[in-house]
C-alpha positions in Angstrom: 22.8 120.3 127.1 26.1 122.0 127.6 26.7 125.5 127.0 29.1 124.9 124.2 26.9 122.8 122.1 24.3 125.6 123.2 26.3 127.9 121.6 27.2 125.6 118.6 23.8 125.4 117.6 22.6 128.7 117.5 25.7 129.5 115.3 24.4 126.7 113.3 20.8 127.6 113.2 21.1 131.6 113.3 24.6 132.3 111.3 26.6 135.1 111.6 29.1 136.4 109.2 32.6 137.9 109.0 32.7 141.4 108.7 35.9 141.6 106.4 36.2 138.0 104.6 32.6 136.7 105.0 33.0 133.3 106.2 30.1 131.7 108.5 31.1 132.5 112.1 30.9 129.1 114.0 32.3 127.7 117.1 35.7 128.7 118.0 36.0 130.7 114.6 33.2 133.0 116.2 34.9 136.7 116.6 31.5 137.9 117.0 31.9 140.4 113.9 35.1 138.6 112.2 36.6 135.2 111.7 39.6 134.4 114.1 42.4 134.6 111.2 40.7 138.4 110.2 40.3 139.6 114.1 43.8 138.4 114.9 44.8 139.9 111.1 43.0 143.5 111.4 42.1 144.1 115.3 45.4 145.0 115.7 47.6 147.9 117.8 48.9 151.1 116.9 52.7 150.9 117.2 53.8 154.3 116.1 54.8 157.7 118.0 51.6 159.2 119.9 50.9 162.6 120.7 52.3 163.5 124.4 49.4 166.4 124.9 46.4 164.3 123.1 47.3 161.1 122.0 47.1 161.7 118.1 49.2 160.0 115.8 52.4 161.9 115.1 52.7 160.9 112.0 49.2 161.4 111.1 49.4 165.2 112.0 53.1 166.1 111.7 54.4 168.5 114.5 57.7 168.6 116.7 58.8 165.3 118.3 56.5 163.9 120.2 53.8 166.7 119.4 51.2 166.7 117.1 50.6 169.5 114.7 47.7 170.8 116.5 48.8 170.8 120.0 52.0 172.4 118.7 50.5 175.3 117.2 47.6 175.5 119.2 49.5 175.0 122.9 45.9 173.5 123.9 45.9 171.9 127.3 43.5 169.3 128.6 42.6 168.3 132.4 43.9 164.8 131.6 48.1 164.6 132.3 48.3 161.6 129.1 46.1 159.8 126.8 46.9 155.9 125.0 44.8 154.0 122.9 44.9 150.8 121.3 44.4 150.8 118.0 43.4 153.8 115.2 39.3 154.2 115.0 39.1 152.5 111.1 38.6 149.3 109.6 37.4 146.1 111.7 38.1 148.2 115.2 35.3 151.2 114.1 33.0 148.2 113.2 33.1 146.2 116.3 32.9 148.7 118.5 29.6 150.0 116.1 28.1 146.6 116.7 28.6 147.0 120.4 27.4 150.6 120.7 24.3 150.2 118.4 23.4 147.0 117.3 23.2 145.3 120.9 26.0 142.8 120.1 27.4 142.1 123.6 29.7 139.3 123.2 32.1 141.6 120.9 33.0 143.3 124.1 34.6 140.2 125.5 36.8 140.4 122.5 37.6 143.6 122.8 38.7 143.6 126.3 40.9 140.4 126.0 42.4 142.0 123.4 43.2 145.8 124.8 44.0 144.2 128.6 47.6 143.8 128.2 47.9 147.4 127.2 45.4 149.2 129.6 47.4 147.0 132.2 50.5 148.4 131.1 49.8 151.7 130.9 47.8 151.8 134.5 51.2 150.4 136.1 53.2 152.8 133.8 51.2 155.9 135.7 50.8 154.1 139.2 47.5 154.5 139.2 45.2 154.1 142.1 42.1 153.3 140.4 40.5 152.7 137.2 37.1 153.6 135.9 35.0 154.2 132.9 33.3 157.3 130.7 29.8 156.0 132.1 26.3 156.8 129.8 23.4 158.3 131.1 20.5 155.9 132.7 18.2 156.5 129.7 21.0 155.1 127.5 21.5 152.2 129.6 18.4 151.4 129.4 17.7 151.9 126.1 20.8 149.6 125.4 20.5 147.2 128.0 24.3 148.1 129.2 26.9 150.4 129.5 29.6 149.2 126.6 32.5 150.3 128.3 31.6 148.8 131.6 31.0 145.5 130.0 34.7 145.8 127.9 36.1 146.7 131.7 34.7 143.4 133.2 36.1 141.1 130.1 39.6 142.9 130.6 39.9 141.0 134.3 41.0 144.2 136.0 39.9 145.6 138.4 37.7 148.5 138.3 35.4 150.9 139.7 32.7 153.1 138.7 33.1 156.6 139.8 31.0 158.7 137.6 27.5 158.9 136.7 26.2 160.5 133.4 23.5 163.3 134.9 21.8 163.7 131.6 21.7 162.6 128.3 23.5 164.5 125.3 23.5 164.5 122.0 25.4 162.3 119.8 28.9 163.6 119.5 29.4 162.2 116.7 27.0 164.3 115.4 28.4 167.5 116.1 31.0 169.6 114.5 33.9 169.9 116.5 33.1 173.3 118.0 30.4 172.3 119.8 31.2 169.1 121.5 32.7 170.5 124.3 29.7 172.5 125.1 27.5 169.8 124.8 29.0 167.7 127.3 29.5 170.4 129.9 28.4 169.7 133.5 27.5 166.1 132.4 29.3 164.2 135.1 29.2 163.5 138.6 31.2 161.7 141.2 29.9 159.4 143.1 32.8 157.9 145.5 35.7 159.6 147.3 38.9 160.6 144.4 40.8 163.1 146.6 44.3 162.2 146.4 43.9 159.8 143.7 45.7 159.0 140.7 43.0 157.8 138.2 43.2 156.1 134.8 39.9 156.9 132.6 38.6 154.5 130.2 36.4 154.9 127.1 35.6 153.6 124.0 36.7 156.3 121.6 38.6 159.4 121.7 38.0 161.8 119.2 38.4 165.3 119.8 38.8 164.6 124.3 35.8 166.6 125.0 34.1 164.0 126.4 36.9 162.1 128.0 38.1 166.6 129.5 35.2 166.8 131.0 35.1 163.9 132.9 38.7 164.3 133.7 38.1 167.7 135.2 34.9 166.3 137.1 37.4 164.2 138.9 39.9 167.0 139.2 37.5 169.6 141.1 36.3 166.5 143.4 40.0 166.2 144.4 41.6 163.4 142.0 45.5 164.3 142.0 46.1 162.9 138.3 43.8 161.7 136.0 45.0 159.3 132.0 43.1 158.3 129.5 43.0 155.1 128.0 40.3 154.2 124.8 39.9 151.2 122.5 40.1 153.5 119.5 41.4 157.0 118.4 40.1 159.0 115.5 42.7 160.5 113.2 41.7 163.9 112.7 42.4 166.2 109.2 44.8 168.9 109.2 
């Protein structure tokens, strides 16, 4: 039996459902969390001004030009020279990258990583970078998981990639924290496991939210000799004022 009548059948015998309409997922219609008309309709790119410090949405948090309000105000600096994202952290994009991070459904990374490749390809050219790799998690979360999801959205992207860091210990939940204490939590998490010196590195992960964990792992890279580190993530979290 071939794999696509494999895969036919179990859509047929164990169906899945869209996420936004609710239509039985089945054969080429099969998003993994959405029909192909509401993937193509709400998986969609962020088109407007981003923030040149930390990637916010300008007109999300109103500043000066290409500045957000808080990096205006705040002059914060990161270890990271530029940040782009794909789309804004809401909707379909926060649900498929749930179902990836915590309810083991692989295949929606090959969706996501079709989808964001043209744009992490762009934006790696854009910076001439020299290599690109991937916020890793910790062994235990791996494990616990069964992979690394932003490993396995690398691989269905088609470009090329390396992985330079390893997670030394597991962390809490950022998501669970207030904002104060993320960076603290994170701190001293890293470690580089190839040769960086002299090299221009773009940084991928799956969400940005305040950059903690994405600065830390940028300035791992930086004190083991990286010249330039960007960040690239699937999605980006609006913040309030």
């Amino acid at each position: 039996m071939g794999w696509g009548i494999f895969n036919l059948l179990a859509d047929v015998l164990f169906p899945s459902y869209c996420a936004v309409c609710g239509k039985v997922l089945i054969g080429k219609d099969n998003y993994a969390v959405a029909c192909r008309d509401c993937w193509n309709e709400h998986f969609k790119a962020y088109k407007g001004v981003k923030c040149l410090i930390c990637g916010h949405p300008v007109e999300k948090l109103p500043g000066s030009g290409n500045l957000c309000k808080r990096c205006l105000e705040s002059g914060r600096r990161f270890y990271f020279e530029g940040v782009d994202f794909f789309g804004i952290y809401e909707g379909l994009i926060e649900y498929a990258i749930y179902e990836l991070k915590f309810e083991k459904n692989l295949p929606v990374a090959g969706f996501i990583g079709k989808e964001i490749s043209r744009q992490l390809n762009s934006f790696a050219l854009k910076n001439r970078v020299d290599v690109i790799t991937f916020v890793p998690v910790s062994e235990e979360r791996k494990r616990e998981r069964g992979y690394d999801q932003c490993e396995e959205i690398l691989k269905a992207t088609g470009i090329k990639f390396e992985s330079l860091l390893e997670k030394t210990f597991e962390t809490e939940r950022q998501a669970t924290l207030e904002f104060s204490k993320r960076r603290e939590n994170v701190k001293g998490c890293f470690r580089v496991n190839r040769n960086v010196k002299g090299k221009r590195v773009l940084l991928f992960d799956d969400v940005f939210t305040t950059g903690a964990t994405a600065n830390e792992a940028a300035k791992t890279l930086k004190e083991a000799g990286a010249e330039r580190v960007f960040v690239f993530t699937v999605a980006y979290t609006v913040l309030g004022k």
